[in-house]
TORPA-4810 file (N, C-alpha, C, O; in nm, 3 decimals):
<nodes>
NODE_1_-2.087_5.323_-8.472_-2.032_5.446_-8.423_-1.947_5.515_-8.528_-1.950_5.638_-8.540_X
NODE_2_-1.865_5.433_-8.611_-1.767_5.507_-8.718_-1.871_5.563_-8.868_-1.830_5.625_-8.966_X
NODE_3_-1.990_5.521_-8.844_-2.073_5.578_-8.935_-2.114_5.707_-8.925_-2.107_5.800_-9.005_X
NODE_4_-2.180_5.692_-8.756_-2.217_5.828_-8.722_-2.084_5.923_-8.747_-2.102_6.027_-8.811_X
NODE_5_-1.989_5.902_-8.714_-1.863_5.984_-8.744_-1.831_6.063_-8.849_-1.801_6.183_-8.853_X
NODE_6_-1.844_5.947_-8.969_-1.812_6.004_-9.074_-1.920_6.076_-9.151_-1.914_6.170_-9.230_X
NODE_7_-2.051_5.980_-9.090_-2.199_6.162_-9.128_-2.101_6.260_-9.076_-2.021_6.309_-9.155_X
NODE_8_-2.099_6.290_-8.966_-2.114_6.368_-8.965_-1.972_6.481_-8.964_-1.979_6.604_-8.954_X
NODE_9_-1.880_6.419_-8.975_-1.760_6.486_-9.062_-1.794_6.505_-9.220_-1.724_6.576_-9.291_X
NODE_10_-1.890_6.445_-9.261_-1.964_6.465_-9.462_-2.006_6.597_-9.421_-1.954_6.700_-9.463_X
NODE_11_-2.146_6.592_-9.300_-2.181_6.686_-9.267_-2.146_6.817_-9.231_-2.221_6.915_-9.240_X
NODE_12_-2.055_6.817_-9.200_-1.942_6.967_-9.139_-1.854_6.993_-9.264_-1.850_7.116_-9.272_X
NODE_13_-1.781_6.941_-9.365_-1.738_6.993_-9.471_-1.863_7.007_-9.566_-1.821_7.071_-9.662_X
NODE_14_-1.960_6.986_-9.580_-2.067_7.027_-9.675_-2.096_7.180_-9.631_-2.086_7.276_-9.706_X
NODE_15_-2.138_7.185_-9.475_-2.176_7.300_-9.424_-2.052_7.386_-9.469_-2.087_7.491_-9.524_X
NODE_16_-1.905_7.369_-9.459_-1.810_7.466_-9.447_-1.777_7.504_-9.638_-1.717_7.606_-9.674_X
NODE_17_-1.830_7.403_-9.731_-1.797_7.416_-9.870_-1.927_7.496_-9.915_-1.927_7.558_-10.021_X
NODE_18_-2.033_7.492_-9.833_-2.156_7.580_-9.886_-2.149_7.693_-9.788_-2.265_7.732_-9.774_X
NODE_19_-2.060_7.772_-9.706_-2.037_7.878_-9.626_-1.947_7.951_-9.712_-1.986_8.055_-9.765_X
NODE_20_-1.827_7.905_-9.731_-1.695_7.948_-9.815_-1.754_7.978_-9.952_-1.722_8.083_-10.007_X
NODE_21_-1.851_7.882_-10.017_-1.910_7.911_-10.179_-2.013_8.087_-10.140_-1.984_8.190_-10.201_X
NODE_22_-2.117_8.083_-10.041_-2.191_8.186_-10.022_-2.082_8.313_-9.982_-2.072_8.411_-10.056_X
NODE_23_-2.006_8.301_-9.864_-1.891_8.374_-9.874_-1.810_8.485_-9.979_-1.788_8.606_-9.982_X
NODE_24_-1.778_8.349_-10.074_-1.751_8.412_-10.148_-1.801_8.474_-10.292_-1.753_8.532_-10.390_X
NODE_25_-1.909_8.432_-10.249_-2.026_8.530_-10.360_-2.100_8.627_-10.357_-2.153_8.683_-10.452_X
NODE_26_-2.108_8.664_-10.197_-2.093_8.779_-10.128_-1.982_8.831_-10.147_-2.026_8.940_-10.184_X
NODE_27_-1.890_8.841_-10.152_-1.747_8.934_-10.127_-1.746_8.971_-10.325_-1.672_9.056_-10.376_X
NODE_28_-1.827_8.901_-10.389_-1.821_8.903_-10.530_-1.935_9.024_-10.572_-1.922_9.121_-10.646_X
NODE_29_-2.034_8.983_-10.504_-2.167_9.051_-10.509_-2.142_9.218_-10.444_-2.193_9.323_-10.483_X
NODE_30_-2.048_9.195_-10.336_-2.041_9.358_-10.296_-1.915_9.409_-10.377_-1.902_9.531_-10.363_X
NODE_31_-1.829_9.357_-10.448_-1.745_9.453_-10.559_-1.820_9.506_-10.667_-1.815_9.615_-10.725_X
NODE_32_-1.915_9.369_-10.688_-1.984_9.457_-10.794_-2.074_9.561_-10.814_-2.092_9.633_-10.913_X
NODE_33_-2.148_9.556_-10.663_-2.218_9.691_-10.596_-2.153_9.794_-10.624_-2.195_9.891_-10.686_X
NODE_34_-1.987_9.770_-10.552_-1.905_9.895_-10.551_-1.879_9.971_-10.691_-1.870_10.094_-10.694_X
NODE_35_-1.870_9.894_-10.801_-1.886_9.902_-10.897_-1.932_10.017_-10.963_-1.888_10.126_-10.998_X
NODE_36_-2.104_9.912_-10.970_-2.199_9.992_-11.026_-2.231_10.121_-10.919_-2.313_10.202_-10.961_X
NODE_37_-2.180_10.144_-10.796_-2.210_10.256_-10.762_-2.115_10.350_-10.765_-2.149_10.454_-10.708_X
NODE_38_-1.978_10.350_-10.823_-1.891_10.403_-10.858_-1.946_10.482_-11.008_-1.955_10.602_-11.033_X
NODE_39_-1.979_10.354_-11.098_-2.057_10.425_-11.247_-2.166_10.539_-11.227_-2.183_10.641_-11.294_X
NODE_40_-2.221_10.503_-11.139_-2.362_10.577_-11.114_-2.340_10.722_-11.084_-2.419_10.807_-11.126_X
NODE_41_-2.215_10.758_-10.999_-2.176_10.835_-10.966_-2.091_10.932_-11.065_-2.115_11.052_-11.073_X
NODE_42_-1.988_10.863_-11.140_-1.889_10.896_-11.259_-2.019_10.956_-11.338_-2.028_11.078_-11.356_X
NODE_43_-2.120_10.864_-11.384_-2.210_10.932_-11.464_-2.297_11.081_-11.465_-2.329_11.161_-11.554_X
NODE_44_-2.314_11.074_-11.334_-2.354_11.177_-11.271_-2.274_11.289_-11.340_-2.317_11.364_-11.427_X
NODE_45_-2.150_11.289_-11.288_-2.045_11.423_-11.268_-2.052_11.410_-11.412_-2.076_11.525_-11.450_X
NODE_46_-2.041_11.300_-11.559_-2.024_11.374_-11.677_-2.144_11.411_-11.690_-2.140_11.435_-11.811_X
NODE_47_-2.233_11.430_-11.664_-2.402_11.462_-11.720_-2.400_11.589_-11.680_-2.463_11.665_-11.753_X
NODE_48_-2.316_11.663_-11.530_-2.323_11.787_-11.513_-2.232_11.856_-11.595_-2.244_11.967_-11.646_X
NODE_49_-2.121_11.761_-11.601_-1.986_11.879_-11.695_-2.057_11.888_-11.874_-2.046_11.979_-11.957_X
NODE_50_-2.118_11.771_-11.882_-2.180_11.792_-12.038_-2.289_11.735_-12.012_-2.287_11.615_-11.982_X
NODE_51_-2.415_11.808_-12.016_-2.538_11.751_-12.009_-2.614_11.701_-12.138_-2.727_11.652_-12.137_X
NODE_52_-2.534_11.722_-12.253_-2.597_11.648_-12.337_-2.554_11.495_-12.375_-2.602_11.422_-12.462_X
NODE_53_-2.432_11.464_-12.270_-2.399_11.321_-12.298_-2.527_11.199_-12.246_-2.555_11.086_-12.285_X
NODE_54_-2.568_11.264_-12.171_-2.711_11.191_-12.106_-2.830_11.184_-12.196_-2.923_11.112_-12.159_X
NODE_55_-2.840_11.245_-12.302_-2.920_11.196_-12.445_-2.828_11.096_-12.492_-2.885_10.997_-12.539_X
NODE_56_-2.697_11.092_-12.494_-2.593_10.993_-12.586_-2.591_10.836_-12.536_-2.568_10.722_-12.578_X
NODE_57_-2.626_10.901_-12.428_-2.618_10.719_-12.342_-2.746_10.660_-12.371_-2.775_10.556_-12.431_X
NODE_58_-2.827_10.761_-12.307_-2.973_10.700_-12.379_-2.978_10.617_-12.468_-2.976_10.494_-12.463_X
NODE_59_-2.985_10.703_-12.568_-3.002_10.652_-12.729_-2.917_10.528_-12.786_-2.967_10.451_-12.868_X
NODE_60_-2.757_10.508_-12.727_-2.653_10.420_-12.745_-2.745_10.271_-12.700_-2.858_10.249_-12.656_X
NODE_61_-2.648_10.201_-12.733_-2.661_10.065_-12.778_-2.617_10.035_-12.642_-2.653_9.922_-12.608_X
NODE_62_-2.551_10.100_-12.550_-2.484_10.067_-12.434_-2.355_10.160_-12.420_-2.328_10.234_-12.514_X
NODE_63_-2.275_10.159_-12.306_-2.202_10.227_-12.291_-2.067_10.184_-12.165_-2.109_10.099_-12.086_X
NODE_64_-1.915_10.231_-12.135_-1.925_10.194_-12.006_-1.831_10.290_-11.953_-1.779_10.367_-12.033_X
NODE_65_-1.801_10.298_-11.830_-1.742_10.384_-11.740_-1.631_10.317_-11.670_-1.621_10.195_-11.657_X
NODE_66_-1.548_10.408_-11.625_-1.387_10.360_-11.590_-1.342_10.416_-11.467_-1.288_10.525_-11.488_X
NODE_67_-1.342_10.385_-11.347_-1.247_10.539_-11.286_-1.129_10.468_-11.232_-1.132_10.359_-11.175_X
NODE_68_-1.043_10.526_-11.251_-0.895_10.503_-11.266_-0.843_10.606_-11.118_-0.899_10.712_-11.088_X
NODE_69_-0.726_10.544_-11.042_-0.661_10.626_-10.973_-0.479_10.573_-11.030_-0.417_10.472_-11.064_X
NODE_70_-0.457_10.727_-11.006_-0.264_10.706_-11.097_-0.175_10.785_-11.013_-0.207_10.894_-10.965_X
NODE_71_-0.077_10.736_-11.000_0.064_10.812_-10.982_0.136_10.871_-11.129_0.092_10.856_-11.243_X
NODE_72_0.222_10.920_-11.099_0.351_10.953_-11.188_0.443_11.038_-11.160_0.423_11.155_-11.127_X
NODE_73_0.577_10.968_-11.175_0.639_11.051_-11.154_0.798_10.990_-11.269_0.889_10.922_-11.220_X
NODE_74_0.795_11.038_-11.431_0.867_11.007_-11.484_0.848_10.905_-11.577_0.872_10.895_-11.697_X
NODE_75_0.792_10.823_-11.482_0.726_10.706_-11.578_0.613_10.692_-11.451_0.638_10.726_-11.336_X
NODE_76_0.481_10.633_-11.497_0.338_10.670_-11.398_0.273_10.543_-11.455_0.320_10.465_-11.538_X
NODE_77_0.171_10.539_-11.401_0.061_10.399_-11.393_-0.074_10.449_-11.314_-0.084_10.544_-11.237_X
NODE_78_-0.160_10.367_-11.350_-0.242_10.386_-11.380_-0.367_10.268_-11.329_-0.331_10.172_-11.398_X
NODE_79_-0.469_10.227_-11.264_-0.549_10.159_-11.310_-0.661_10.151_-11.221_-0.652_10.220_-11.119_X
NODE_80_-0.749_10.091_-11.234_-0.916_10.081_-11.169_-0.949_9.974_-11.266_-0.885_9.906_-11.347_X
NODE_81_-1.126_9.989_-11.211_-1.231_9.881_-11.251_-1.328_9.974_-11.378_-1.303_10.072_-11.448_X
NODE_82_-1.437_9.891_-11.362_-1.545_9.974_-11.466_-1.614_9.882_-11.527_-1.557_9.773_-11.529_X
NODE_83_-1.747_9.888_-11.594_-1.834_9.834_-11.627_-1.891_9.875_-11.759_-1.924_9.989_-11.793_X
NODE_84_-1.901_9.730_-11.852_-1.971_9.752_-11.977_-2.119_9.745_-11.910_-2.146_9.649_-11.838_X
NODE_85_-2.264_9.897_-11.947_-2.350_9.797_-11.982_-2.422_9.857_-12.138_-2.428_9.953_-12.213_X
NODE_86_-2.485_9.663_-12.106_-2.569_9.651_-12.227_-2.703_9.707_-12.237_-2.788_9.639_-12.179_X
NODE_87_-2.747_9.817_-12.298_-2.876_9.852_-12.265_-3.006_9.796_-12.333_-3.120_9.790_-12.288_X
NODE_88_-2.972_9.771_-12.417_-3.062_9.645_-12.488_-3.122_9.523_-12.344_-3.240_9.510_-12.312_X
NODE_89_-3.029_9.466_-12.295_-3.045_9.283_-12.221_-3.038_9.358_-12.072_-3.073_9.294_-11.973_X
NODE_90_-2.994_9.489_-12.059_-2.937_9.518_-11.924_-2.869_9.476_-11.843_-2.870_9.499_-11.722_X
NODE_91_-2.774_9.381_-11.931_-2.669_9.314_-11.848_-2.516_9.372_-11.810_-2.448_9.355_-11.911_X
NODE_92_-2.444_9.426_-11.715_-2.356_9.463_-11.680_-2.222_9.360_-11.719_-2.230_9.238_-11.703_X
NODE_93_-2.119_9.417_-11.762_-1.996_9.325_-11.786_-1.915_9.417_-11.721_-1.917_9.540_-11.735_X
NODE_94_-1.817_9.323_-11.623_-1.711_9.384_-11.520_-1.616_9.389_-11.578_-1.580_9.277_-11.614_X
NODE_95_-1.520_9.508_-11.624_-1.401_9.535_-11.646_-1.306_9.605_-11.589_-1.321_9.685_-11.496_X
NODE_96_-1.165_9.565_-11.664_-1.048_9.628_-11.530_-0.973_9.732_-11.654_-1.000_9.716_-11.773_X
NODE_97_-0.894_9.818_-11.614_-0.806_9.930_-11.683_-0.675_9.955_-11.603_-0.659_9.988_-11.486_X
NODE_98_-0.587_9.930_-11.701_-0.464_9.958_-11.682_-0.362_10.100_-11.788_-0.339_10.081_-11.907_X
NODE_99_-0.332_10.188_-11.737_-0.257_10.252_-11.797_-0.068_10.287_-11.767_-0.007_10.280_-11.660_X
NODE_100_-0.024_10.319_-11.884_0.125_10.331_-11.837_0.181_10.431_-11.938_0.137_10.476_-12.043_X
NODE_101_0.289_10.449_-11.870_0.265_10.612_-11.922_0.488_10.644_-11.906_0.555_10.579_-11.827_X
NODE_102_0.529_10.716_-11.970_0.629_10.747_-11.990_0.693_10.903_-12.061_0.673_10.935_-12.178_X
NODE_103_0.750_10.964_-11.988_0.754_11.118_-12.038_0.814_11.208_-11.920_0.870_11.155_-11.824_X
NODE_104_0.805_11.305_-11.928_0.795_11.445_-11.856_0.700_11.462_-11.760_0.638_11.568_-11.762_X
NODE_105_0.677_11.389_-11.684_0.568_11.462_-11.586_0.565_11.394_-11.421_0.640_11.316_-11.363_X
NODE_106_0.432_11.468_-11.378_0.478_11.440_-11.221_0.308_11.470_-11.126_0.250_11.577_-11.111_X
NODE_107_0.266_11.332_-11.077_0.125_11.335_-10.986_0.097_11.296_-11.005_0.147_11.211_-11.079_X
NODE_108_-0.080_11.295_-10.951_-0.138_11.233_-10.871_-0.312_11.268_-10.929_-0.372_11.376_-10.930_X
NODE_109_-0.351_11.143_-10.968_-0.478_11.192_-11.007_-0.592_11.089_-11.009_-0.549_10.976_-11.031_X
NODE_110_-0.726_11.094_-10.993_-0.851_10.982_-11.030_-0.900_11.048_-11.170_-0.882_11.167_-11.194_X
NODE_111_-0.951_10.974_-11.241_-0.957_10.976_-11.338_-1.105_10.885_-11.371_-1.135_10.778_-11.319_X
NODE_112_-1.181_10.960_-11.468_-1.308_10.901_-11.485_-1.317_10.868_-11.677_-1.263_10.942_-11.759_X
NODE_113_-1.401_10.735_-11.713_-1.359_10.751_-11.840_-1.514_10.692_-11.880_-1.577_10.604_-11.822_X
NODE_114_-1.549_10.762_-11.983_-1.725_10.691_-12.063_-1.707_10.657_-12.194_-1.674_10.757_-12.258_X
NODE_115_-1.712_10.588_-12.241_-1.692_10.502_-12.321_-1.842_10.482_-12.415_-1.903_10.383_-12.376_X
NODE_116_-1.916_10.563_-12.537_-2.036_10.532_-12.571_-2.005_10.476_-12.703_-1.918_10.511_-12.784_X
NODE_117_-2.111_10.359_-12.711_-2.101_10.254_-12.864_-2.182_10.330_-12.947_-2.280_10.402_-12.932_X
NODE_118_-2.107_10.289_-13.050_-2.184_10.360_-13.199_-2.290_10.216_-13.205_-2.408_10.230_-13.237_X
NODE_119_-2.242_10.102_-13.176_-2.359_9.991_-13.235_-2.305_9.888_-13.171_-2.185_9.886_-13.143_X
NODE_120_-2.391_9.789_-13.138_-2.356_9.673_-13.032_-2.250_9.574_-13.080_-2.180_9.520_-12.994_X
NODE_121_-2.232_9.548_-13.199_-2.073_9.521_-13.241_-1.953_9.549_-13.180_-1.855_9.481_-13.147_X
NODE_122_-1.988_9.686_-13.173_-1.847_9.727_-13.133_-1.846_9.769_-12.980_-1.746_9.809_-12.920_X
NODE_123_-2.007_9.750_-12.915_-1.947_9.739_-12.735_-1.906_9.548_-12.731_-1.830_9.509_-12.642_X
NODE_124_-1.964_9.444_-12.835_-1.903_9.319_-12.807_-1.809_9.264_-12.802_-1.773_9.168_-12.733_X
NODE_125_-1.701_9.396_-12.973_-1.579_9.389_-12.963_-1.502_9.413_-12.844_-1.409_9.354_-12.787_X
NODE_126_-1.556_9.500_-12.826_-1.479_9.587_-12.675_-1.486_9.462_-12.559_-1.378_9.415_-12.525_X
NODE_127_-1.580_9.422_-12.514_-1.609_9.346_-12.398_-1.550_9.198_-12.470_-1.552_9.101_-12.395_X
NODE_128_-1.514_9.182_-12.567_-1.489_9.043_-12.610_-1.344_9.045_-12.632_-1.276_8.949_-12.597_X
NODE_129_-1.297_9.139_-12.684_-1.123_9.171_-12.708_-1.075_9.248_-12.649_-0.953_9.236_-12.638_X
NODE_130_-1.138_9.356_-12.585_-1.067_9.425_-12.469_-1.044_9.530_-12.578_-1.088_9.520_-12.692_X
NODE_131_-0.970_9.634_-12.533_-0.911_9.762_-12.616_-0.783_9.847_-12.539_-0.756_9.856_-12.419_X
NODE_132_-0.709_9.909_-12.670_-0.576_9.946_-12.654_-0.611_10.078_-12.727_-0.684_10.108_-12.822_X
NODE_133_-0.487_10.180_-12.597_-0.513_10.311_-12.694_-0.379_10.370_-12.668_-0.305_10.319_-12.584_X
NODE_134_-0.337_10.490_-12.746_-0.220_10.545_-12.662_-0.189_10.668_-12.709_-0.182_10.693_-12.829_X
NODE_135_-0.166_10.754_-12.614_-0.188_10.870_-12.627_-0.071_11.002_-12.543_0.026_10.964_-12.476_X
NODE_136_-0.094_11.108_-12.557_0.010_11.227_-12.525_-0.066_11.289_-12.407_-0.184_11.320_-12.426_X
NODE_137_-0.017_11.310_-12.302_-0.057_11.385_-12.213_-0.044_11.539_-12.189_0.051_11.595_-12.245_X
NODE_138_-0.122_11.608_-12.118_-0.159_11.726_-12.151_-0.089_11.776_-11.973_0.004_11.730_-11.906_X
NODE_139_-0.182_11.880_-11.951_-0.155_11.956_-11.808_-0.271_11.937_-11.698_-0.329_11.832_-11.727_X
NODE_140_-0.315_11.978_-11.616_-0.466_11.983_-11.517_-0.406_11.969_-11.404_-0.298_11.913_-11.384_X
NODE_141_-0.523_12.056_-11.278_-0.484_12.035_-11.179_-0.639_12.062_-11.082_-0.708_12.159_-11.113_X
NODE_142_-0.676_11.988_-10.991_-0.788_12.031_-10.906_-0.770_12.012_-10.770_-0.695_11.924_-10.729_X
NODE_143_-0.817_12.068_-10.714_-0.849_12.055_-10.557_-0.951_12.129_-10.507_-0.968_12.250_-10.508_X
NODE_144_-1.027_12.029_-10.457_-1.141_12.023_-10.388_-1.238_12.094_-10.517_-1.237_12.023_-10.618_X
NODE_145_-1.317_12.217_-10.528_-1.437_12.235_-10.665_-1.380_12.291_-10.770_-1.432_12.313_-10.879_X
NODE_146_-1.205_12.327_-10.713_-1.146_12.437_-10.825_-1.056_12.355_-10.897_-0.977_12.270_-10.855_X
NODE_147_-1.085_12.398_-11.028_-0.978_12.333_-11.141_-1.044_12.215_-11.198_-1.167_12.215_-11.201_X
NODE_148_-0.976_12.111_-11.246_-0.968_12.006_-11.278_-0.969_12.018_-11.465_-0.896_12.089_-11.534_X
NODE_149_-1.102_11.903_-11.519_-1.121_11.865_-11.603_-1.138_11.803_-11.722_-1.098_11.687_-11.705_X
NODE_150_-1.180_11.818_-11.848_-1.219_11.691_-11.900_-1.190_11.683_-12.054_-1.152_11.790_-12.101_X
NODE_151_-1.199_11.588_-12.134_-1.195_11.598_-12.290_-1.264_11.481_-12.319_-1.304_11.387_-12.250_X
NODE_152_-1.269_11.516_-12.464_-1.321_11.439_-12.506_-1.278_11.344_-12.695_-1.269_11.412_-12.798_X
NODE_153_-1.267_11.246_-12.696_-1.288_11.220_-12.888_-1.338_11.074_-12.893_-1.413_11.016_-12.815_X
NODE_154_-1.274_11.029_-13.012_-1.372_10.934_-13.073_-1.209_10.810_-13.043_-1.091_10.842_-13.023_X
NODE_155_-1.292_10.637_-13.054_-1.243_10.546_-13.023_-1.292_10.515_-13.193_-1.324_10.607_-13.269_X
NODE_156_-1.288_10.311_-13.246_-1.344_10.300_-13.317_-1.471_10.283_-13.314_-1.548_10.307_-13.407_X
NODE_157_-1.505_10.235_-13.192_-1.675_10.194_-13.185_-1.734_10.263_-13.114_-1.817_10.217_-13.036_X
NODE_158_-1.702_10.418_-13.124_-1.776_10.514_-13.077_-1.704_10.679_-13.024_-1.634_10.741_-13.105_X
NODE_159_-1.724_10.720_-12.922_-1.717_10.853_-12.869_-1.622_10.766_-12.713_-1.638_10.654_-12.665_X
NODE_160_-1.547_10.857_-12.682_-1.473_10.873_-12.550_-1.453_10.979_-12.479_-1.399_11.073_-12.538_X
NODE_161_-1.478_10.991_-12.377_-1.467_11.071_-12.298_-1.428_11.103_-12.125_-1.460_11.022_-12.038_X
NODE_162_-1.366_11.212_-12.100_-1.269_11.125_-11.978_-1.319_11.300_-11.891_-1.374_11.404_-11.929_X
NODE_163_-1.253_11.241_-11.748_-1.346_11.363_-11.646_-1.158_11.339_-11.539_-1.127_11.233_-11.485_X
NODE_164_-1.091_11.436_-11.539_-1.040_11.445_-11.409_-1.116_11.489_-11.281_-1.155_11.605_-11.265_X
NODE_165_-1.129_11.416_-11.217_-1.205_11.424_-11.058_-1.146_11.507_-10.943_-1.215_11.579_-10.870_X
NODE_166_-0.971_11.486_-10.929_-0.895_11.550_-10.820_-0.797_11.521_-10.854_-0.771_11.410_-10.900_X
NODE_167_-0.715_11.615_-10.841_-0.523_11.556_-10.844_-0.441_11.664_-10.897_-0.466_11.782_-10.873_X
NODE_168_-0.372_11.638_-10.947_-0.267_11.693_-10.992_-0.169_11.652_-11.106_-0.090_11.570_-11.059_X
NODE_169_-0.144_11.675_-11.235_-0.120_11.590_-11.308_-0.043_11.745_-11.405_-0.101_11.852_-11.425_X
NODE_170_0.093_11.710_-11.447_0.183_11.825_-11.538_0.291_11.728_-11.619_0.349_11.625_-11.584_X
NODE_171_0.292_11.782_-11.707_0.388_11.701_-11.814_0.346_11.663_-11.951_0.236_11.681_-12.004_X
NODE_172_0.423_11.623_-11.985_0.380_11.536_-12.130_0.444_11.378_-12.138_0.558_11.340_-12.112_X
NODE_173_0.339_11.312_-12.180_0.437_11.179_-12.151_0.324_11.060_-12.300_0.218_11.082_-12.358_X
NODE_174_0.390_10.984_-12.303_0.360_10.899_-12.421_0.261_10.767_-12.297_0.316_10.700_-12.209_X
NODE_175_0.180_10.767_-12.315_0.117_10.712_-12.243_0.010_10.559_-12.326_-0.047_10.566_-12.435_X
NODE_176_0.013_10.458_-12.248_-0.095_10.315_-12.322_-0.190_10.303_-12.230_-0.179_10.336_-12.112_X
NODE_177_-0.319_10.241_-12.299_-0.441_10.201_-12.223_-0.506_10.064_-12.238_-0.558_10.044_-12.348_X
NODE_178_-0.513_9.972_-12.155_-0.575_9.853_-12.197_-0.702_9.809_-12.069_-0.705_9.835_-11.949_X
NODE_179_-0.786_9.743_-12.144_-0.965_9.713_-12.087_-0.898_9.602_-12.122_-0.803_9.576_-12.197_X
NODE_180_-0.972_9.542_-12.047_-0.988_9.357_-12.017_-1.116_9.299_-11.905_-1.138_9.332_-11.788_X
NODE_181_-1.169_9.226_-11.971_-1.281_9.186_-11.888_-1.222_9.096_-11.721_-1.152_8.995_-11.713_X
NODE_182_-1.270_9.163_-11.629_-1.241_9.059_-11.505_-1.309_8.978_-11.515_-1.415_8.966_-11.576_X
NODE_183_-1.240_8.900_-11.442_-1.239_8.721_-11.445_-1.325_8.709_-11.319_-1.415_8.629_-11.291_X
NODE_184_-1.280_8.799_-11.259_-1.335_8.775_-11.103_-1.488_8.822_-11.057_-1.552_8.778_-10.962_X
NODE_185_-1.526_8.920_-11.149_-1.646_8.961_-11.121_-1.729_8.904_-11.207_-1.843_8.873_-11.173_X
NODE_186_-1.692_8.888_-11.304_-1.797_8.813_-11.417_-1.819_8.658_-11.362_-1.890_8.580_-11.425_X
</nodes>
């Protein structure tokens, strides 16, 4: 009788360690959906504001996208998810973005960012060391189709380019940026 028992207490933590493992590879599997359908979308909106970035991605070695939601007010922050991919292997790498920011200013904004490699070096650097930037903030403001907008320059391993989506954003402020690969989605 203490045999059957302990089957089948083996039996009920096997079932509950292979529920909790599927569980949570599902709850893994739909961030990363959310993800890539967040990119899909970001991509979209830069292909309409600049339609020739959609030859750039093409042709690139790979590329990745960011969208960021921020406060500020004095000192502001910053952060979201985003995805390296590789267009060569077609493999997606999950990344996170953090910004912080210090200055003159005040709001509220999402924020979209594309990221294209000059050569697969430097999307490995990126996805392998992460990247730091830091920069001066400007003015913008949108709501709902009116306003907003976007800029653009160069990183070392390529072209950058960023899309305000909605918000509100005034000031000038000394602002940092750091990519880091998640742990959690990869």
């Amino acid at each position: 009788m203490k045999f059957h028992s302990i089957l089948a207490v083996a039996a009920a933590a096997a079932v509950a360690f292979t529920s909790a493992s599927a569980l949570a590879q599902s709850e893994k599997e739909k961030k990363q959906a959310e993800v890539r359908a967040n990119t899909e979308k970001a991509l979209a909106d830069f292909y309409k504001a600049e339609p020739k970035l959609k030859g750039q991605v093409e042709k690139a070695p790979g590329y990745a996208v960011f969208t960021t939601f921020g406060l500020s007010f004095l000192v502001g922050g910053a952060g979201g998810k985003g995805m390296v991919h590789d267009a060569k292997t077609k493999h997606n790498t999950y990344m996170d973005l953090a910004q912080a920011s210090a200055g003159l200013q005040v709001g509220a904004q999402e924020a979209r960012y594309l990221f294209i490699f000059k050569d697969a070096a430097s999307m490995k650097r990126f996805i392998d060391s992460g990247w730091e930037a830091g920069a001066e903030g400007g003015a913008g403001a949108k709501a709902g189709k009116t306003g907003g907008g976007g800029t653009g320059g160069q990183f070392l391993g390529g072209n950058v380019y960023s899309l305000t989506k909605n918000g509100f954003q005034a000031g000038g402020a000394v602002a940092g940026t750091k990519v880091w690969k998640d742990k959690e989605l990869n």
